[in-house]
TORKOL-4160 file (C-alpha; in steps of 0.2 Angstrom, whole numbers, padded with zeros to 4 digits, m for minus):
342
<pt num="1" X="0155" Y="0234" Z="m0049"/>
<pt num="2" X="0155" Y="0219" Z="m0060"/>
<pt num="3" X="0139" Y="0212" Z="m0063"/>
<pt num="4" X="0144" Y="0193" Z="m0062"/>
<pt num="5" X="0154" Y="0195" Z="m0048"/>
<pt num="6" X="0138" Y="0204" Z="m0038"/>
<pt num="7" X="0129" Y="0188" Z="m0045"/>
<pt num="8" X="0143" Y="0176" Z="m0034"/>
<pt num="9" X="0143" Y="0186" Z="m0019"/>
<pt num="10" X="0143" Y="0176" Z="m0005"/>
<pt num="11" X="0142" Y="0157" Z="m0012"/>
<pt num="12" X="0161" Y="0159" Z="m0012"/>
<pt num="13" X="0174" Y="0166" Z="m0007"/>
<pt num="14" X="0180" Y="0180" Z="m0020"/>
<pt num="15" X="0197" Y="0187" Z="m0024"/>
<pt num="16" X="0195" Y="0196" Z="m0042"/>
<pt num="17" X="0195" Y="0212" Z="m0047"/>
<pt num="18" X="0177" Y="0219" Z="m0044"/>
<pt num="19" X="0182" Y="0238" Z="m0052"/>
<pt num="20" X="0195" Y="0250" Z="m0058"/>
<pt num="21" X="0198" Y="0270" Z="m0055"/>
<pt num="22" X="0211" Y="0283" Z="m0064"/>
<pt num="23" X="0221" Y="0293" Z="m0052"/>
<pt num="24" X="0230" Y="0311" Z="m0060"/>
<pt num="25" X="0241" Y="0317" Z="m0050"/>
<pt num="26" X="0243" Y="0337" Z="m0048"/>
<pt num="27" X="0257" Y="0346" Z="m0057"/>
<pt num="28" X="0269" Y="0354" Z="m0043"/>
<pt num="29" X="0264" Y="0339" Z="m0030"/>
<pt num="30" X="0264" Y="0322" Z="m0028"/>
<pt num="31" X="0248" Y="0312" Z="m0025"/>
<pt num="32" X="0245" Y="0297" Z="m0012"/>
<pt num="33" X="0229" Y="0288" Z="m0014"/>
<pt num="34" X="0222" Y="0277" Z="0000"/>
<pt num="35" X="0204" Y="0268" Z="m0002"/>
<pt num="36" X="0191" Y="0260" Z="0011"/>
<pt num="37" X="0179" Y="0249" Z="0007"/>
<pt num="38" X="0165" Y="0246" Z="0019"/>
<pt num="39" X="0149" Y="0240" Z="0020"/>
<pt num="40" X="0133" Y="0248" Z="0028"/>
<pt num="41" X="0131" Y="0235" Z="0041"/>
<pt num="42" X="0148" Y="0240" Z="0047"/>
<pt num="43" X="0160" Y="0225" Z="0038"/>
<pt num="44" X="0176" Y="0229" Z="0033"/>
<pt num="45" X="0179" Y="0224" Z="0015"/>
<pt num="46" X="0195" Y="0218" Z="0014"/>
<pt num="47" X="0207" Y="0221" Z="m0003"/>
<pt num="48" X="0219" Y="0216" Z="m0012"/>
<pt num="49" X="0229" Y="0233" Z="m0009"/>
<pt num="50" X="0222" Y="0249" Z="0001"/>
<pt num="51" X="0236" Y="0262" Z="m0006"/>
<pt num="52" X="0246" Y="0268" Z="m0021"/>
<pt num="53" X="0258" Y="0283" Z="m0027"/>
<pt num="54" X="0257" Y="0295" Z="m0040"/>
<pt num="55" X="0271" Y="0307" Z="m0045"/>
<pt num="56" X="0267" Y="0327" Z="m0047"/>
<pt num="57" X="0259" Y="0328" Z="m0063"/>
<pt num="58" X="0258" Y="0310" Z="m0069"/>
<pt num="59" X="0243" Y="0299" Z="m0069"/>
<pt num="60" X="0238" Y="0279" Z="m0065"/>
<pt num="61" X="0223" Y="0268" Z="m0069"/>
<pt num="62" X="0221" Y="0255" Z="m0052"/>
<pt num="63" X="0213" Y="0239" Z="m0053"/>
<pt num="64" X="0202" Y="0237" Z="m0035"/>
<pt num="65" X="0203" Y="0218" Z="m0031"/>
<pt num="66" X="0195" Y="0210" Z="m0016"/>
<pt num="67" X="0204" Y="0200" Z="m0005"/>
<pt num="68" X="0195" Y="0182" Z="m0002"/>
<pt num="69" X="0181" Y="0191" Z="0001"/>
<pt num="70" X="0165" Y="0180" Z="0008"/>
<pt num="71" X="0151" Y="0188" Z="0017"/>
<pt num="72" X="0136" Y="0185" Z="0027"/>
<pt num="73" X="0120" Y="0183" Z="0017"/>
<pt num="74" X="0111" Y="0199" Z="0016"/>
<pt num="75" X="0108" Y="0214" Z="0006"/>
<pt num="76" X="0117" Y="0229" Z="0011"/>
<pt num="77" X="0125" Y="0244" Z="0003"/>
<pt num="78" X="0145" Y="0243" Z="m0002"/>
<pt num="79" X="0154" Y="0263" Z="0000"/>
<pt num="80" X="0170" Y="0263" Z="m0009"/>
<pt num="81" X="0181" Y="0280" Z="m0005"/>
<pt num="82" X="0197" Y="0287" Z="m0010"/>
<pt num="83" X="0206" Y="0298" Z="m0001"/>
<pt num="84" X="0222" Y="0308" Z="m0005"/>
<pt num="85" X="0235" Y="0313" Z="0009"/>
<pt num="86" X="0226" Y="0329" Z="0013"/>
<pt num="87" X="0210" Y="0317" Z="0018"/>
<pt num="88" X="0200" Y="0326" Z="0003"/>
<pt num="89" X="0190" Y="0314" Z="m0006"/>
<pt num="90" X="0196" Y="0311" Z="m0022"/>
<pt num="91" X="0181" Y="0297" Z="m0026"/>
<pt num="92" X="0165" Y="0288" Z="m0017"/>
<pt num="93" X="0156" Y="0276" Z="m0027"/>
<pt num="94" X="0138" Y="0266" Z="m0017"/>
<pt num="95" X="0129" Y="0252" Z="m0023"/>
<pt num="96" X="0118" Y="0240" Z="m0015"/>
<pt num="97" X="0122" Y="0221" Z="m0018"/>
<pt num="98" X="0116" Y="0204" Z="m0012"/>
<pt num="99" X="0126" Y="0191" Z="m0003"/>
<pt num="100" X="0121" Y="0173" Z="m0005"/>
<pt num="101" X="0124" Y="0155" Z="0004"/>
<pt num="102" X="0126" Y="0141" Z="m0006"/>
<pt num="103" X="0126" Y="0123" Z="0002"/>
<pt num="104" X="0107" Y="0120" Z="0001"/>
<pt num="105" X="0095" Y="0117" Z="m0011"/>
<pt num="106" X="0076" Y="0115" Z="m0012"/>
<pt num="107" X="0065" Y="0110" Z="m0025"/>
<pt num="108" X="0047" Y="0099" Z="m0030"/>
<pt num="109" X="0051" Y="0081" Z="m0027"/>
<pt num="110" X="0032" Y="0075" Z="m0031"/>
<pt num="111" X="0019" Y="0083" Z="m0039"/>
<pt num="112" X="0001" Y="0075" Z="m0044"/>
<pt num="113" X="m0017" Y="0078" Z="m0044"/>
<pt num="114" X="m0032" Y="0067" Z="m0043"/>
<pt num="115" X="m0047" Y="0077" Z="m0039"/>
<pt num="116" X="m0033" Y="0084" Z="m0025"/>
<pt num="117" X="m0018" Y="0090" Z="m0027"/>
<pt num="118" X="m0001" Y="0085" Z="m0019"/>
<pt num="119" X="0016" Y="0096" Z="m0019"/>
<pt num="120" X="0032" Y="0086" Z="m0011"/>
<pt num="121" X="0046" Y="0097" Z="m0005"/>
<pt num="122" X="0063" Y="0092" Z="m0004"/>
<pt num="123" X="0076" Y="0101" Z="0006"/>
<pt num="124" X="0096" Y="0099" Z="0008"/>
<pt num="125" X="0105" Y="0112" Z="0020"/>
<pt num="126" X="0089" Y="0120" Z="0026"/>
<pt num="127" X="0098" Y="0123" Z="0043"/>
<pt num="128" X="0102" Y="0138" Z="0033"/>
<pt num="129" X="0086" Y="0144" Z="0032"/>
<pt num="130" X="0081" Y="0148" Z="0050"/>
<pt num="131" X="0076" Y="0166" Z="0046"/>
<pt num="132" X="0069" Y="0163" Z="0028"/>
<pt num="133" X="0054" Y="0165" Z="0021"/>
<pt num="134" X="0050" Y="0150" Z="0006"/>
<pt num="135" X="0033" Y="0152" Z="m0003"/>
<pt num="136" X="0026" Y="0137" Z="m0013"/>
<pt num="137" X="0013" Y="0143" Z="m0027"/>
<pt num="138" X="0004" Y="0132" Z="m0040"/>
<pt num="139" X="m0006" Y="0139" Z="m0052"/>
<pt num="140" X="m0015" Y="0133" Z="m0068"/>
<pt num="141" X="m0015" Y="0142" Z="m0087"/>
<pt num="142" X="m0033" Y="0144" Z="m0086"/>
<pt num="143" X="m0028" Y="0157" Z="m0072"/>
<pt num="144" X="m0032" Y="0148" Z="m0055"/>
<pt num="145" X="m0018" Y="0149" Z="m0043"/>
<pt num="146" X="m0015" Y="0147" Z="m0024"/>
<pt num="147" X="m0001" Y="0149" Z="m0013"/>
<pt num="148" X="0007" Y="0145" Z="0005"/>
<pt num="149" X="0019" Y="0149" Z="0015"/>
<pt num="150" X="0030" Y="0135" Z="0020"/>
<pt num="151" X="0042" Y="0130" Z="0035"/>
<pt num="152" X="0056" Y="0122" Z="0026"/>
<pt num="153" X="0070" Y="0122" Z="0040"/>
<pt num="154" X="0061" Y="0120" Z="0057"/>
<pt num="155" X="0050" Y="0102" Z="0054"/>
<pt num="156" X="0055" Y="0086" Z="0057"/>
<pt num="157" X="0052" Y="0079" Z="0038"/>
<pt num="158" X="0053" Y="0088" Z="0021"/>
<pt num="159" X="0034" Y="0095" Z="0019"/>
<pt num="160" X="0018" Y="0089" Z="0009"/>
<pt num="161" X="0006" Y="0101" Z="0005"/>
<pt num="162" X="m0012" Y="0094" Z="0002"/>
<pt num="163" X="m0023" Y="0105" Z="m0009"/>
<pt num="164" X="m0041" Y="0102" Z="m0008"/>
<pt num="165" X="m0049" Y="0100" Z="m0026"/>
<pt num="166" X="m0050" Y="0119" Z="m0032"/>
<pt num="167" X="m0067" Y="0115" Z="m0043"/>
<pt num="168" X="m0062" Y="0125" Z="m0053"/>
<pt num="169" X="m0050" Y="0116" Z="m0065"/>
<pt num="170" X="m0053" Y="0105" Z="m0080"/>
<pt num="171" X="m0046" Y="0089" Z="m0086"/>
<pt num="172" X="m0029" Y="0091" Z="m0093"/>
<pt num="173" X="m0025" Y="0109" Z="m0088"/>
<pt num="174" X="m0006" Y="0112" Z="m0085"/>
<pt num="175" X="m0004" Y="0117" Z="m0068"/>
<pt num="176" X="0013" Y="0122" Z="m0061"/>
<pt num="177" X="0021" Y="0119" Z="m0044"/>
<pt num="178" X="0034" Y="0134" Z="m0040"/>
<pt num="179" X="0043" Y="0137" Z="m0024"/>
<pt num="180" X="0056" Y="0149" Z="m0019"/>
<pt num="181" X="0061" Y="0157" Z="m0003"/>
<pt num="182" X="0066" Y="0177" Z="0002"/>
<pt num="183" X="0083" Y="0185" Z="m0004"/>
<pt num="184" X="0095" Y="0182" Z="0001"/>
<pt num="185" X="0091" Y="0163" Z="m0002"/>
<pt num="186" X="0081" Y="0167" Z="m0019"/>
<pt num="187" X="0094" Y="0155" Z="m0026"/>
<pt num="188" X="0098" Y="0138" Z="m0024"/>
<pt num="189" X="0113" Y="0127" Z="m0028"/>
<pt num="190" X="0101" Y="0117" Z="m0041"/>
<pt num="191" X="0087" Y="0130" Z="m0048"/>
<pt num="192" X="0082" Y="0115" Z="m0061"/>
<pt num="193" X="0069" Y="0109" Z="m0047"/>
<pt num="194" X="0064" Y="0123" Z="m0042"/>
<pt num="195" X="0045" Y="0119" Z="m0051"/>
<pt num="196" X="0037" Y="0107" Z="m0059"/>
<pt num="197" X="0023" Y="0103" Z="m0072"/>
<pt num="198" X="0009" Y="0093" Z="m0073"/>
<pt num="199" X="m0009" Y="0089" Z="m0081"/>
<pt num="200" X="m0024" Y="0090" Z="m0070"/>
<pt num="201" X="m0033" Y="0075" Z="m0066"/>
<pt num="202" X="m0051" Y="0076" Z="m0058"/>
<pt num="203" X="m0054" Y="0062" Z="m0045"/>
<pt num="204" X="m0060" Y="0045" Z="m0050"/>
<pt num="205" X="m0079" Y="0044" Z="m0048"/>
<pt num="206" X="m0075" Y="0026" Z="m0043"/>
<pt num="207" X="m0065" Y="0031" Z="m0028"/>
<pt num="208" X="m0072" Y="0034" Z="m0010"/>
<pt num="209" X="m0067" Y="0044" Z="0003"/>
<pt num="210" X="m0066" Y="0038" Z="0023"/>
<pt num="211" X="m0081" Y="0048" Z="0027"/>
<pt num="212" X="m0091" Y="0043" Z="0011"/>
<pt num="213" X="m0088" Y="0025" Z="0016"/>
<pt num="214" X="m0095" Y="0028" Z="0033"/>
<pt num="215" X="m0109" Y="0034" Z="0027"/>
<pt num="216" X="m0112" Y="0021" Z="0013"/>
<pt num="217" X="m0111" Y="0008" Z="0030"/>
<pt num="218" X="m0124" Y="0016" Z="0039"/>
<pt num="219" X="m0137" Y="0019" Z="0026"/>
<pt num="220" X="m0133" Y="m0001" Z="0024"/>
<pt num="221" X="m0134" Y="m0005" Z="0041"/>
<pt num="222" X="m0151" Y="0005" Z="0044"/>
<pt num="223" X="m0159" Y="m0005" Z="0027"/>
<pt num="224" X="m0155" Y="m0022" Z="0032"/>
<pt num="225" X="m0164" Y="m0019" Z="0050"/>
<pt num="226" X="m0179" Y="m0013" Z="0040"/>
<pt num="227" X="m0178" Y="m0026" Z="0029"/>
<pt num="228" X="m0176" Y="m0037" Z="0046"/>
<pt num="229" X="m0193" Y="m0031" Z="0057"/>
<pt num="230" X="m0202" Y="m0033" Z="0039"/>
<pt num="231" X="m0201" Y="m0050" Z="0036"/>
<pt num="232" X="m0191" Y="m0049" Z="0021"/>
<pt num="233" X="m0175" Y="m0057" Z="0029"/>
<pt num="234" X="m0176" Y="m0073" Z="0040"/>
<pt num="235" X="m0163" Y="m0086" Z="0044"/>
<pt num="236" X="m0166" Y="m0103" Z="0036"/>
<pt num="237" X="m0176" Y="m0116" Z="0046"/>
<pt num="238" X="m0165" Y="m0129" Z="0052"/>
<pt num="239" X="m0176" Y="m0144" Z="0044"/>
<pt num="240" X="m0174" Y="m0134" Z="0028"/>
<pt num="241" X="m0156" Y="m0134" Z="0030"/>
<pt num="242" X="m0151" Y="m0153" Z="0025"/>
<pt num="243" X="m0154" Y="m0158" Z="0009"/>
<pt num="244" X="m0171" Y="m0171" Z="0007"/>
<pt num="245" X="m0165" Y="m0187" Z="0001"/>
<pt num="246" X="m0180" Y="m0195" Z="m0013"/>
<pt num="247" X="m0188" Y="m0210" Z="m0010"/>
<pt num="248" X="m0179" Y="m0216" Z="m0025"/>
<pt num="249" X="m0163" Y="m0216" Z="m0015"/>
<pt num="250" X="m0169" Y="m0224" Z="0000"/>
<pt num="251" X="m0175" Y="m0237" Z="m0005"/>
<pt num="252" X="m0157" Y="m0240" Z="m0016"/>
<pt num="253" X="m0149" Y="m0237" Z="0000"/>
<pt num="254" X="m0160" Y="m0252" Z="0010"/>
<pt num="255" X="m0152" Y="m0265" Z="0000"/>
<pt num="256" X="m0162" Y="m0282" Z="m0007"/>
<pt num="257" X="m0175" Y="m0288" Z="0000"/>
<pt num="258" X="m0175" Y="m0304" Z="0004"/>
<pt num="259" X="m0189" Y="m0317" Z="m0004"/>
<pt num="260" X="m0201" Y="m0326" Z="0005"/>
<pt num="261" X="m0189" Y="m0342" Z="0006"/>
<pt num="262" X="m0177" Y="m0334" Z="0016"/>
<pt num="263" X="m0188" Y="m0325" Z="0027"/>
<pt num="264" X="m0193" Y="m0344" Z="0032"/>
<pt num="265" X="m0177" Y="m0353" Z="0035"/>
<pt num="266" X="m0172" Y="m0336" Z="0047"/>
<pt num="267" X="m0189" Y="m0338" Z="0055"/>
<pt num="268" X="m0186" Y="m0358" Z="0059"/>
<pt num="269" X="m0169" Y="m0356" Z="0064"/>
<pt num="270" X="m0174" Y="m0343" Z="0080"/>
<pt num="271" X="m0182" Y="m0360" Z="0088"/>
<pt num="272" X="m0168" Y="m0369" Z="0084"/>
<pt num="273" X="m0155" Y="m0371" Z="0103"/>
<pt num="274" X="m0138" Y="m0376" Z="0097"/>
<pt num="275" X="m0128" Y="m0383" Z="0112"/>
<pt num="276" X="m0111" Y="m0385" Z="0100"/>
<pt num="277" X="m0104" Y="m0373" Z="0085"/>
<pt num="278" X="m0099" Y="m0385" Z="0071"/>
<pt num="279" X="m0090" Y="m0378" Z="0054"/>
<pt num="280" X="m0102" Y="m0371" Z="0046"/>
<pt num="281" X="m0108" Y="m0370" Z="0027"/>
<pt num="282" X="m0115" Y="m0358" Z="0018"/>
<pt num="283" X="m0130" Y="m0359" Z="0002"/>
<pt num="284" X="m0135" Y="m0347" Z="m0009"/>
<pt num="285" X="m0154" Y="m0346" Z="m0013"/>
<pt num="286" X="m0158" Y="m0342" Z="m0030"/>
<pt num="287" X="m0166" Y="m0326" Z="m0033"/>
<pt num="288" X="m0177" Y="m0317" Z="m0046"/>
<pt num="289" X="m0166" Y="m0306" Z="m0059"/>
<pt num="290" X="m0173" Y="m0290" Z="m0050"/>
<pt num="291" X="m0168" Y="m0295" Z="m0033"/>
<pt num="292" X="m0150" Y="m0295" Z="m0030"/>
<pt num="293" X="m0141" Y="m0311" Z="m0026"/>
<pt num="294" X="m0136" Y="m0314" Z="m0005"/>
<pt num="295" X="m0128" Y="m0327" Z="0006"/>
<pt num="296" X="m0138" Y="m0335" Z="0022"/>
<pt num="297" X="m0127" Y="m0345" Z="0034"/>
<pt num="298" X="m0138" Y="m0359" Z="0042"/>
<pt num="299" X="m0130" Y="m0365" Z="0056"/>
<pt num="300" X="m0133" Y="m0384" Z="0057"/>
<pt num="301" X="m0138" Y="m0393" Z="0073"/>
<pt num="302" X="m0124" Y="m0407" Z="0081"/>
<pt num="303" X="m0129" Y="m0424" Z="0075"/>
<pt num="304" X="m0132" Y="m0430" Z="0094"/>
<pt num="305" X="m0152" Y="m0438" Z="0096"/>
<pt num="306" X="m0162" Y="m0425" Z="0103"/>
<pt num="307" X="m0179" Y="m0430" Z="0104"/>
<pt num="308" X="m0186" Y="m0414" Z="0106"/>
<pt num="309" X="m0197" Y="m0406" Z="0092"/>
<pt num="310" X="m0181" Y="m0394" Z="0088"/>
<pt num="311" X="m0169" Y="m0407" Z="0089"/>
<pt num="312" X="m0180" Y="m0418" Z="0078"/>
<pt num="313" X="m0181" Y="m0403" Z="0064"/>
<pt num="314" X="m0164" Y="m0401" Z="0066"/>
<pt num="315" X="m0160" Y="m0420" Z="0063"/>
<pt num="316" X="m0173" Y="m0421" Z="0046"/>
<pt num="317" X="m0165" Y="m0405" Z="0038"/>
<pt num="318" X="m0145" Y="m0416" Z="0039"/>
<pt num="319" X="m0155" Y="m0429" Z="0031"/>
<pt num="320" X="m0163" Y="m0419" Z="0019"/>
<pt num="321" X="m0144" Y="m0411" Z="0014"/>
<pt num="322" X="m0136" Y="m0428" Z="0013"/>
<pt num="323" X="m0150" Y="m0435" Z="0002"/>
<pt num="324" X="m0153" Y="m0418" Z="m0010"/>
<pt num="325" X="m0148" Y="m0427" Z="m0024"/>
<pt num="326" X="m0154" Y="m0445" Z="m0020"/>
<pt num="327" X="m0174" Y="m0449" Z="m0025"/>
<pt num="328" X="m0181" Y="m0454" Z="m0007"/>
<pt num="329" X="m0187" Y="m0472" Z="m0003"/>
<pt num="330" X="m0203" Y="m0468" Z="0005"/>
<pt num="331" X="m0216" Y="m0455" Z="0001"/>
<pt num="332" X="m0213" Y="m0439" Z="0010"/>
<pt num="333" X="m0232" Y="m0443" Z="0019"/>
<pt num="334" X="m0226" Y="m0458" Z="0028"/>
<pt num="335" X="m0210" Y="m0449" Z="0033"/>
<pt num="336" X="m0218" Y="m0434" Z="0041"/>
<pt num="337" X="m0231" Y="m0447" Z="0050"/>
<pt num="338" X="m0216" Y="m0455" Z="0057"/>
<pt num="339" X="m0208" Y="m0438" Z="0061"/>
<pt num="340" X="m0221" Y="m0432" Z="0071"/>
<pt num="341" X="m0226" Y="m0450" Z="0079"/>
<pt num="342" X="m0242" Y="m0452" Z="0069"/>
């Protein structure tokens, strides 16, 4: 049988010729020749034709050409007989072939390593493979290599396998990915995926795992509560907490004091009964150059004669505004005498 149509058996349909026999026909009789093709699971093979005709003492050379022709995938054993027209075997040929499925592919859709190593799987018609068997083995040049058995067609998503760190590898080892399943499905519609190469990473010493993490947290936890019932952690006193203003900004913040002058007129003025509220004036006491200038508002008393010792101060101190400027007729002595009824 023809090699390279064994090779397409069964990923199509096949109507070629897949061999050829010589009949010789006897010299006084005539020679009919029928063939059968079978398979040893019972299958009919079907041809292109089952039967020829040989006169007595001539001879033919027959071309065997199947007859869209697509079987099951499986190995099993093609018989080929021919018979003459006495039922005596004239030839029987055996061979064992393969029948494929094409319509599905599988291959490495990812492959890295950090420390671990990680294997994708992608998978297109794995209906197909409900009663295959697919292997996945990755394996290093330095001669490490693993391998597992994988359930392509009966999960819900295309398969991960996770590989724990092997220990045993070296930075920048090539390490291959393989995967391939049983015959008859040894052969895929794309064999280009079929593996994949890489070079071997070890894991970042900067990374942490979940559990290393958790672990980290408590030892923390434990340290800070001994650090806490020694004394070497305390909260911050609440006095503490507010920044301590210096004596340099309080007393900018008070404002200027006021001289001796002022503190007077503010003094007499709390004697002072107002029973009406004239416009008022306002005069500004001179200050020393280190005291910073301020305004007093002096409320002045209604001109109307009070003879009582307020009204009377009140009444001197209008006389004393409207005569500021004016030199005063009699000594201030003889004024106050008067003032005070002296």
């Amino acid at each position: 049988m023809d090699p390279e149509t064994i090779t397409k058996l069964g990923t199509e349909p096949l109507d070629e010729i897949f061999g050829t026999c010589e009949l010789v026909a006897g010299d006084d009789d005539d020679l009919r020749a029928v063939i059968t093709a079978i398979t040893s699971n019972g299958k009919l093979i079907p041809l292109d034709e089952t039967s020829w005709f040989v006169p007595a003492g001539g001879n033919r050379t027959i071309d065997i050409a199947l007859d869209n022709w697509d079987p099951a995938p499986g190995e099993f054993v093609i018989s080929i007989v021919i018979l003459d027209q006495y039922g005596r075997t004239l030839s029987q040929n055996e061979e064992a072939v393969t029948a494929r499925e094409s319509g599905w592919n599988i291959g490495i859709s990812s492959f890295s390593s950090e420390g671990s190593i990680t294997v994708g799987i992608n998978r297109v018609g794995y209906e197909l493979l409900d009663a295959s068997i697919c292997r996945l083995t990755v394996e290093s040049d330095s001669g490490w290599s693993i391998e597992y058995i994988v359930d392509v067609a009966n999960s819900d998503f295309a398969p991960i396998i996770f590989i724990e760190d092997p220990g045993v590898l070296r930075k920048d080892d090539k390490i291959t990915a393989s995967i391939a399943c049983a015959t008859p499905f040894d052969i895929d519609d794309n064999p280009d995926d079929d593996s994949k190469s890489i070079y071997y990473q070890p894991e970042n010493i900067l990374s942490v795992s979940s559990s290393d993490a958790g672990w980290i947290v408590g030892i923390a936890s434990v340290i800070l509560a001994l650090a806490w019932f020694g004394g070497l952690i305390r909260p911050q006193d609440e006095h503490d907490s507010g920044p301590t203003s210096s004596p340099d900004q309080t007393s900018s913040s008070a404002g200027p004091t006021p001289s001796s002058d002022e503190v007077e007129v503010i003094e007499q003025e709390e004697d002072i009964s107002l029973e009406k509220i004239e416009p008022v004036t306002s005069e500004v006491i001179p200050v020393e150059d280190e005291v910073l200038p301020s305004t007093i508002e002096v409320f002045e008393a209604p001109e109307s004669a009070d003879v009582s010792p307020s009204g009377r101060l009140a009444s001197l101190r209008s006389e004393l505004d409207d005569t500021e400027d004016v030199e005063p007729s009699e000594p201030l002595e003889d004024r106050m005498n008067r003032f005070f009824g002296n």
